[in-house]
mmCIF file of the N, C-alpha and C atoms, coordinates in Angstrom:
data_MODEL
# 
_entry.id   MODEL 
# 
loop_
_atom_site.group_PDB 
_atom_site.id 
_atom_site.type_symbol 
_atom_site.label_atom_id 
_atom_site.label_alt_id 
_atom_site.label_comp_id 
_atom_site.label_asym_id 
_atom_site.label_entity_id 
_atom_site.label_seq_id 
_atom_site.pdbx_PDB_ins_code 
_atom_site.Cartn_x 
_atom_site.Cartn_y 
_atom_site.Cartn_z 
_atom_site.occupancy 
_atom_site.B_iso_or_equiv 
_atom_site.pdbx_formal_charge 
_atom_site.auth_seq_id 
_atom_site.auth_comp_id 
_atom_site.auth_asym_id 
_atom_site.auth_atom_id 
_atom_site.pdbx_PDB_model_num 
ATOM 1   N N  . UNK A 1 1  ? -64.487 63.546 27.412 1.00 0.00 ? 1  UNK A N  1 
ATOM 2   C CA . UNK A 1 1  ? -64.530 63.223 28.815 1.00 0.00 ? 1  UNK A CA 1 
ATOM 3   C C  . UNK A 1 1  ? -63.831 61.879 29.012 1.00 0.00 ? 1  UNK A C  1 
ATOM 4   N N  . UNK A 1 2  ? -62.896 61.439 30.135 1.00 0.00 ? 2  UNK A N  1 
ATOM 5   C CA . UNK A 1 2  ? -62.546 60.696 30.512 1.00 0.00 ? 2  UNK A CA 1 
ATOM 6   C C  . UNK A 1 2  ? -62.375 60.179 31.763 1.00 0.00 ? 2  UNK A C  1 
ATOM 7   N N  . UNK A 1 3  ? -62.336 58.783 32.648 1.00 0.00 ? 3  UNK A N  1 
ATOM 8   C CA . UNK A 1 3  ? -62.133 58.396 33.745 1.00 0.00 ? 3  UNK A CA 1 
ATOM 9   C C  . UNK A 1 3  ? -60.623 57.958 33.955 1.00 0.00 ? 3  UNK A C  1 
ATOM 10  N N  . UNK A 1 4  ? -60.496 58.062 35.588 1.00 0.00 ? 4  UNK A N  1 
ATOM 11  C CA . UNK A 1 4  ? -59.182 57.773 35.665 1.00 0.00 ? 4  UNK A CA 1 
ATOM 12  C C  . UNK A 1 4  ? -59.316 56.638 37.121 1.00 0.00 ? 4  UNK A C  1 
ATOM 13  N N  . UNK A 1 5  ? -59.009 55.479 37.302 1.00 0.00 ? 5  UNK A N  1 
ATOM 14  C CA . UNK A 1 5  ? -59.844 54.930 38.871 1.00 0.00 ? 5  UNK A CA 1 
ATOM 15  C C  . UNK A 1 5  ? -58.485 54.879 39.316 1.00 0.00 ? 5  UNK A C  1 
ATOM 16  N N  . UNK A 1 6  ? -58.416 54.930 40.752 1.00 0.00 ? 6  UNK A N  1 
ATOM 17  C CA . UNK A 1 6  ? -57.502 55.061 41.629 1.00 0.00 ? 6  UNK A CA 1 
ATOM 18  C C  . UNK A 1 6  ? -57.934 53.891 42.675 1.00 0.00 ? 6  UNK A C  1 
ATOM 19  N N  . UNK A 1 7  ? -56.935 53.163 43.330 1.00 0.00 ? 7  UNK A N  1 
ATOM 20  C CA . UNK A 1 7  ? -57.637 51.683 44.388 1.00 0.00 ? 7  UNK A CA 1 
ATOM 21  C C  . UNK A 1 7  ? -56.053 52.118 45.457 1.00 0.00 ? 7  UNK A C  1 
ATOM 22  N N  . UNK A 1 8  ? -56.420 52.255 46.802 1.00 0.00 ? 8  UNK A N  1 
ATOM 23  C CA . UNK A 1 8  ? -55.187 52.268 47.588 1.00 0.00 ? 8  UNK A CA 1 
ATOM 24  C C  . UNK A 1 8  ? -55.690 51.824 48.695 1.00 0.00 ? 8  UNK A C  1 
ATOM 25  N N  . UNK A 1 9  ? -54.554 50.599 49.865 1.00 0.00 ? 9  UNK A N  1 
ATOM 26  C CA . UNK A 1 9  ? -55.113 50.490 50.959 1.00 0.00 ? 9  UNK A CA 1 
ATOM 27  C C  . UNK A 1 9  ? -55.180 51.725 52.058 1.00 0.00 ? 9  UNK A C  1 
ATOM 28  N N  . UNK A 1 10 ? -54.759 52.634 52.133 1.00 0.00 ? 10 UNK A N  1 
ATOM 29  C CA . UNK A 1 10 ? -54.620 53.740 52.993 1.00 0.00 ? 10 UNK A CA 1 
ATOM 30  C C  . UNK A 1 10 ? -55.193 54.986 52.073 1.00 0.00 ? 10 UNK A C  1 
ATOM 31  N N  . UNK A 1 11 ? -56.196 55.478 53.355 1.00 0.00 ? 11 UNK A N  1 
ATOM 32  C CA . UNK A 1 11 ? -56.457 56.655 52.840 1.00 0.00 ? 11 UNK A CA 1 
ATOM 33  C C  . UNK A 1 11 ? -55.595 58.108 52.258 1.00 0.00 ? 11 UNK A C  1 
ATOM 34  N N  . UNK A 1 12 ? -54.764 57.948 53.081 1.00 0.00 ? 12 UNK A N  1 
ATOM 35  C CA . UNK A 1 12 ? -53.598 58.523 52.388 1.00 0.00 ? 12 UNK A CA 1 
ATOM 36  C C  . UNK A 1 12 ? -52.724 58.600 51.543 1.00 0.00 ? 12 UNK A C  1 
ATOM 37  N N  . UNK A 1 13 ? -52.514 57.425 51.270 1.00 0.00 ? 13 UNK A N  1 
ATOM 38  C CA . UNK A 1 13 ? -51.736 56.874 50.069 1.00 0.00 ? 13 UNK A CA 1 
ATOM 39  C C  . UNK A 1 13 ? -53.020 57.337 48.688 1.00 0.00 ? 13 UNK A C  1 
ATOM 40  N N  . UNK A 1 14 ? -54.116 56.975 49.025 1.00 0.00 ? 14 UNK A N  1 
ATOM 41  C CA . UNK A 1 14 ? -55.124 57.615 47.777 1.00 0.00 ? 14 UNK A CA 1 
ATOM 42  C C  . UNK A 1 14 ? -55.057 58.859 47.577 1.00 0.00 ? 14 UNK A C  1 
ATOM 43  N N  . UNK A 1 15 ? -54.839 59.450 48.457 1.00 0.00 ? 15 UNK A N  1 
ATOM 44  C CA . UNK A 1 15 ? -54.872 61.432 48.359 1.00 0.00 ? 15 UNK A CA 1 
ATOM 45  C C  . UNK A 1 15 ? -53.900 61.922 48.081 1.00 0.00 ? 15 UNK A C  1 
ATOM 46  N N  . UNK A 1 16 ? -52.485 61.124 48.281 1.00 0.00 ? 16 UNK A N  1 
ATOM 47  C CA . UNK A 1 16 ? -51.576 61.464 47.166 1.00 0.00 ? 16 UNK A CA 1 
ATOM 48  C C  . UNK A 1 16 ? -51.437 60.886 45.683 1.00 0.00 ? 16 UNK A C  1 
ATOM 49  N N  . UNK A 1 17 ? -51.976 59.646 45.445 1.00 0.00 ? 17 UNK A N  1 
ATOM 50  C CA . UNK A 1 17 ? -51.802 59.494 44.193 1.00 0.00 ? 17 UNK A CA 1 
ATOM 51  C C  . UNK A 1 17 ? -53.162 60.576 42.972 1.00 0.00 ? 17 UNK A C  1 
ATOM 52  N N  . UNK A 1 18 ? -53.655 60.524 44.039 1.00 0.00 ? 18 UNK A N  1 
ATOM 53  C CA . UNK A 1 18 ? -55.105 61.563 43.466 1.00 0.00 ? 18 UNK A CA 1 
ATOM 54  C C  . UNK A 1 18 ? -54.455 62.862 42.923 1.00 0.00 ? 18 UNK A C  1 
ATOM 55  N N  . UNK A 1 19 ? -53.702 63.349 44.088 1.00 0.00 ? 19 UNK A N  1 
ATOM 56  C CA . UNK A 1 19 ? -52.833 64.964 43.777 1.00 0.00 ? 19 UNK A CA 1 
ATOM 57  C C  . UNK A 1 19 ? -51.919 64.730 43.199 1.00 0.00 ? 19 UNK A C  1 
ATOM 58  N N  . UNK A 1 20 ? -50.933 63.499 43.179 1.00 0.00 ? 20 UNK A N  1 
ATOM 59  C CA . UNK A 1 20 ? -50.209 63.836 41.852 1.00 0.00 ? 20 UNK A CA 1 
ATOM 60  C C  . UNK A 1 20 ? -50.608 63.730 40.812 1.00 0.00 ? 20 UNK A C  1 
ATOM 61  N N  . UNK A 1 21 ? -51.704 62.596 39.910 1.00 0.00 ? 21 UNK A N  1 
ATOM 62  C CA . UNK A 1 21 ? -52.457 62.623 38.634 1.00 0.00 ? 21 UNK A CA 1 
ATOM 63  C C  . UNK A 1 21 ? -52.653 63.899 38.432 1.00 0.00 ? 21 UNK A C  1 
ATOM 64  N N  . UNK A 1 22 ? -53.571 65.064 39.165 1.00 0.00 ? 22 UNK A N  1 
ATOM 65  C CA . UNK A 1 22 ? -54.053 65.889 38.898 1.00 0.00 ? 22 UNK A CA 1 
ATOM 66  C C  . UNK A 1 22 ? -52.933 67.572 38.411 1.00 0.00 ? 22 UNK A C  1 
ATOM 67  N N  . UNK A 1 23 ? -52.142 67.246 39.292 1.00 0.00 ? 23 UNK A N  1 
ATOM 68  C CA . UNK A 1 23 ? -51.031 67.943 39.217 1.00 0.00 ? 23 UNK A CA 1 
ATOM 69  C C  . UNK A 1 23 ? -49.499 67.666 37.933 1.00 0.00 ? 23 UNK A C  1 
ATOM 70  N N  . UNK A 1 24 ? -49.816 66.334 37.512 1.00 0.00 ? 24 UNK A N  1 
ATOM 71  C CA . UNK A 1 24 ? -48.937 66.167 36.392 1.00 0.00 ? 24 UNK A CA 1 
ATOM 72  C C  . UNK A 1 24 ? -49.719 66.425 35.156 1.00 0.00 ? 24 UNK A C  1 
ATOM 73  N N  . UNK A 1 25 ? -51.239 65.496 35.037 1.00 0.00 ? 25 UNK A N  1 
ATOM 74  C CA . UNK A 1 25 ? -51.950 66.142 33.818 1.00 0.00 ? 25 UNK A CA 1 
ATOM 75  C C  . UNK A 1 25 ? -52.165 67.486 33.780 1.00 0.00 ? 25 UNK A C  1 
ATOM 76  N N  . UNK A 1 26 ? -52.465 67.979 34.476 1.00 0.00 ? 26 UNK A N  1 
ATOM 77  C CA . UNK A 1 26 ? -53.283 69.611 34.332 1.00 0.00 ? 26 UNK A CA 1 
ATOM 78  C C  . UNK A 1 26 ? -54.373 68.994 33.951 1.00 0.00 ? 26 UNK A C  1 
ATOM 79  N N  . UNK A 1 27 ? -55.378 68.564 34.737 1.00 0.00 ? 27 UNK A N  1 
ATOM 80  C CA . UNK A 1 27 ? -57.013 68.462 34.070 1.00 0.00 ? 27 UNK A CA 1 
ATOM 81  C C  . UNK A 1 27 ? -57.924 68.968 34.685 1.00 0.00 ? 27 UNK A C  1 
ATOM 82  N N  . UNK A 1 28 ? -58.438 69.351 33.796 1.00 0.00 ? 28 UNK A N  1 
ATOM 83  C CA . UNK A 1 28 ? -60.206 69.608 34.677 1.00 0.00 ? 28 UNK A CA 1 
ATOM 84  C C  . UNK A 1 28 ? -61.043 69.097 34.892 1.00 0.00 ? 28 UNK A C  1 
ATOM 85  N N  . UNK A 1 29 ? -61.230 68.747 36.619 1.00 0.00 ? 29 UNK A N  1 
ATOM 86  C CA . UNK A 1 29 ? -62.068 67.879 36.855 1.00 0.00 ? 29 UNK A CA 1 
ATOM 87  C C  . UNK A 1 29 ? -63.759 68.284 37.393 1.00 0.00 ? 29 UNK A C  1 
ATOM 88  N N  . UNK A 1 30 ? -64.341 67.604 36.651 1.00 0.00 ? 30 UNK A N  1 
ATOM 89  C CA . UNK A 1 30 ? -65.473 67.084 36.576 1.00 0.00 ? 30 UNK A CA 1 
ATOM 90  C C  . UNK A 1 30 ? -66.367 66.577 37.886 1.00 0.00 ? 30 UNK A C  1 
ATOM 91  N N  . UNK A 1 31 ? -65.914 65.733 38.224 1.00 0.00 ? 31 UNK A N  1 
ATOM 92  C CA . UNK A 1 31 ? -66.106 64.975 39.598 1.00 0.00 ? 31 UNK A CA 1 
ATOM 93  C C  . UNK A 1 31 ? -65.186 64.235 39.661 1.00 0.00 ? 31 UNK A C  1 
ATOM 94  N N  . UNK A 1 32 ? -65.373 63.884 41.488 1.00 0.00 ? 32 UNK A N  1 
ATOM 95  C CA . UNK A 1 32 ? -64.726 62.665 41.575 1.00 0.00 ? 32 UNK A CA 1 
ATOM 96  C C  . UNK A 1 32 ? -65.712 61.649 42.547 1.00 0.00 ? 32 UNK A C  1 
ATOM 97  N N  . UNK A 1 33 ? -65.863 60.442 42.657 1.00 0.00 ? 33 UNK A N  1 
ATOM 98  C CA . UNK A 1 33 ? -66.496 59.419 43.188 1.00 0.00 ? 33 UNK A CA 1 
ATOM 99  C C  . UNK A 1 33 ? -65.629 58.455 44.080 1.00 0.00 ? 33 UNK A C  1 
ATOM 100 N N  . UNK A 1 34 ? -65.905 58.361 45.513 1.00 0.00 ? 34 UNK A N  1 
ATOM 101 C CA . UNK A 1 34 ? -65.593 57.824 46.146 1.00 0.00 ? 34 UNK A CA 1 
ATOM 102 C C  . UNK A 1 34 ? -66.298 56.986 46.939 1.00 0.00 ? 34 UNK A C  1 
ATOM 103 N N  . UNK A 1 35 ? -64.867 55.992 47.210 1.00 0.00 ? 35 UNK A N  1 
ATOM 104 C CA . UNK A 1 35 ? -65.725 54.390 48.374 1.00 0.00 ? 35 UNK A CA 1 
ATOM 105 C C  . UNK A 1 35 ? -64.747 54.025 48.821 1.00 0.00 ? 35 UNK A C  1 
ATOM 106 N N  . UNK A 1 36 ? -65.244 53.450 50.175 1.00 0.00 ? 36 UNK A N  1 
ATOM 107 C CA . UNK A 1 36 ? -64.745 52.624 50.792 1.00 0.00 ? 36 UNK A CA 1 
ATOM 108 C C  . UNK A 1 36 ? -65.164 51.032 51.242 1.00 0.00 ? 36 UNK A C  1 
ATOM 109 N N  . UNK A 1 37 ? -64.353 50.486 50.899 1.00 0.00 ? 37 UNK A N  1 
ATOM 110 C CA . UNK A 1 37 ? -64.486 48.498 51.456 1.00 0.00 ? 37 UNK A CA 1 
ATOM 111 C C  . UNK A 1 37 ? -63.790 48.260 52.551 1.00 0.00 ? 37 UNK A C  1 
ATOM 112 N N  . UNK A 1 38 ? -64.710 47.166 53.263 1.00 0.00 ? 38 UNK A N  1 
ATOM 113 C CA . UNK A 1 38 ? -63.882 46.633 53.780 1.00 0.00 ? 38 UNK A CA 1 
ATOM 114 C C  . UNK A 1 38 ? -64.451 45.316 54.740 1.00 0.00 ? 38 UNK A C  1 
ATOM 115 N N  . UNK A 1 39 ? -63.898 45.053 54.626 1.00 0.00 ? 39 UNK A N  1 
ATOM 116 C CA . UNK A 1 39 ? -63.513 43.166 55.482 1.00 0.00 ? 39 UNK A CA 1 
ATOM 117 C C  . UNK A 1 39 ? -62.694 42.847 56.067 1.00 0.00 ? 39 UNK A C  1 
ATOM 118 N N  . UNK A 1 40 ? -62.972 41.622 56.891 1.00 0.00 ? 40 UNK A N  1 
ATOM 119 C CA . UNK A 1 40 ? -61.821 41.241 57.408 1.00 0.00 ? 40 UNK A CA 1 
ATOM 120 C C  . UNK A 1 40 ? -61.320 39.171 57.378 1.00 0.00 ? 40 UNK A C  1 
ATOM 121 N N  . UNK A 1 41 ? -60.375 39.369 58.079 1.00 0.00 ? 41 UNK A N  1 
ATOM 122 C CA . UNK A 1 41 ? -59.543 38.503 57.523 1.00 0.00 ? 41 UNK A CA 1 
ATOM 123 C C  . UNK A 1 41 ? -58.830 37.509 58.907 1.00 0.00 ? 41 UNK A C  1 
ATOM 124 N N  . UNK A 1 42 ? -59.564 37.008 59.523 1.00 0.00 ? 42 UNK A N  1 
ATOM 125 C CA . UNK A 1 42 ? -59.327 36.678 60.634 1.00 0.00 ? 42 UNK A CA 1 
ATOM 126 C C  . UNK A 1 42 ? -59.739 37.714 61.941 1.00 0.00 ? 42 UNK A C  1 
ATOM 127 N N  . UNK A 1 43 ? -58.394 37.915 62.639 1.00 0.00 ? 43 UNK A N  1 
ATOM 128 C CA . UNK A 1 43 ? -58.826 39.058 63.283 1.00 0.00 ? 43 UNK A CA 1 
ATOM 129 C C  . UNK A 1 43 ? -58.363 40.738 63.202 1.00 0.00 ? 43 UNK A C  1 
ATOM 130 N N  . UNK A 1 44 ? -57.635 40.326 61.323 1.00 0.00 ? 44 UNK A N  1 
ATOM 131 C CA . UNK A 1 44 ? -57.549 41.938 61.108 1.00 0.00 ? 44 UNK A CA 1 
ATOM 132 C C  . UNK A 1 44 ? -58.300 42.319 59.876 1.00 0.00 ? 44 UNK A C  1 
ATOM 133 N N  . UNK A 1 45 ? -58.680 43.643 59.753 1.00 0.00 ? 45 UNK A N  1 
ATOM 134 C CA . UNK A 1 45 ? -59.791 44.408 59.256 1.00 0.00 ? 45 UNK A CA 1 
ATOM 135 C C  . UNK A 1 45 ? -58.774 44.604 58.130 1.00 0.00 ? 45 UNK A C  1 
ATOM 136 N N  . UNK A 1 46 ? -59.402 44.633 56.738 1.00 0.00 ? 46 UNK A N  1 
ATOM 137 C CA . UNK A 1 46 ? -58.565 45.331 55.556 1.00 0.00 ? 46 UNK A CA 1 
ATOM 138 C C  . UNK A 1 46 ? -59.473 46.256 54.622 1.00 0.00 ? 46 UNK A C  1 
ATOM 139 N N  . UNK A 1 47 ? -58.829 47.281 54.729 1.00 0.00 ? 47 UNK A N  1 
ATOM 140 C CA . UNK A 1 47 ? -59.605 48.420 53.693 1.00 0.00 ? 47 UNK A CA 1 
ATOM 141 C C  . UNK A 1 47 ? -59.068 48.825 52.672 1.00 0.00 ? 47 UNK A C  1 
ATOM 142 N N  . UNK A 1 48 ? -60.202 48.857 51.523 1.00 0.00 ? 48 UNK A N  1 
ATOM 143 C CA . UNK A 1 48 ? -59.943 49.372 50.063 1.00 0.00 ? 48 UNK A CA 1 
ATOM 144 C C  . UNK A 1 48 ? -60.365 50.727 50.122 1.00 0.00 ? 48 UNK A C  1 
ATOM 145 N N  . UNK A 1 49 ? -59.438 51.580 49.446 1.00 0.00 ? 49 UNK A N  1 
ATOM 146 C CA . UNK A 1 49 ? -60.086 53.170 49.001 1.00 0.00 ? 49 UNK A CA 1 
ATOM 147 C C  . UNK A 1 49 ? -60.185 53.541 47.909 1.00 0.00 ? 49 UNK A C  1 
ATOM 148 N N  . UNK A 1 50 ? -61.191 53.838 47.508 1.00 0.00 ? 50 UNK A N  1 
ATOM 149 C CA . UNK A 1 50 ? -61.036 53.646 45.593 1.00 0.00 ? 50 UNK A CA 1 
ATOM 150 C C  . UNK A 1 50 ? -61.677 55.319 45.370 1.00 0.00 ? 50 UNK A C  1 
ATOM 151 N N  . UNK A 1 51 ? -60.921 55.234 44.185 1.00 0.00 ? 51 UNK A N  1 
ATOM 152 C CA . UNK A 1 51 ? -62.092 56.809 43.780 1.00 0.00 ? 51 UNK A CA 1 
ATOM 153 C C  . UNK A 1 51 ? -61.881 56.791 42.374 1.00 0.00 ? 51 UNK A C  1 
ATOM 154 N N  . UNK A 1 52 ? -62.807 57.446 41.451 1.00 0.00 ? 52 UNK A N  1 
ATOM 155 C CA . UNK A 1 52 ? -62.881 57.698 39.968 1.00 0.00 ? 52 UNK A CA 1 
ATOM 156 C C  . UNK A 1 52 ? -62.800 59.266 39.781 1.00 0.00 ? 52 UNK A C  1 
ATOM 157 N N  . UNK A 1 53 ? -61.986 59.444 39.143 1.00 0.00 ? 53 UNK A N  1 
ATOM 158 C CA . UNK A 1 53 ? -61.851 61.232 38.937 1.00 0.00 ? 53 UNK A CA 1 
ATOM 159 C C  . UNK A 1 53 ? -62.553 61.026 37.412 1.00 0.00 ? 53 UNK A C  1 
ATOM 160 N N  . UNK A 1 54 ? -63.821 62.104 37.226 1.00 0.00 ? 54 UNK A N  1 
ATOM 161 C CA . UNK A 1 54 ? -63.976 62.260 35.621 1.00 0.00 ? 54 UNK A CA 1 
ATOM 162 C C  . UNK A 1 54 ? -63.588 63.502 35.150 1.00 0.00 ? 54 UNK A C  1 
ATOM 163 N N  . UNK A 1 55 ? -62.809 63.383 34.250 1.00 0.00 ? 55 UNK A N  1 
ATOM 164 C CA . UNK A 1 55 ? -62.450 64.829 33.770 1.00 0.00 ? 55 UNK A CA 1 
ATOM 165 C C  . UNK A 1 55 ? -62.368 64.987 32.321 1.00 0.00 ? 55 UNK A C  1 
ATOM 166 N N  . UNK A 1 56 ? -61.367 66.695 32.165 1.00 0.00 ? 56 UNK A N  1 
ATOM 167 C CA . UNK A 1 56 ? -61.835 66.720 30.719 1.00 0.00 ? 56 UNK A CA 1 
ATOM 168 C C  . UNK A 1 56 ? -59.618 66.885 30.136 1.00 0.00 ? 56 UNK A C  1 
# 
């Protein structure tokens, strides 16, 4: 079994790097674990999207 963590500011940008990992290894996944952060920075908001794929 192994982890793979993924961190992107856009949710989108995470859901493609998610589908290409998955699509270049060929793995079988296990789960995946997701979150979101976020804060801000004056008066703009900044978000983290992170996820852990465990697979085999």
């Amino acid at each position: 079994m192994k982890v793979k963590l993924f961190d992107e500011s856009h949710e989108l940008d995470l859901e493609k790097s998610i589908n290409k990992f998955i699509d270049e290894k060929d793995v079988e996944v296990i789960d995946i674990k997701f979150q979101v952060a976020i804060t801000t920075s004056g008066e703009d908001q900044l978000y983290c999207f992170s996820a852990m794929i465990i697979y085999n």
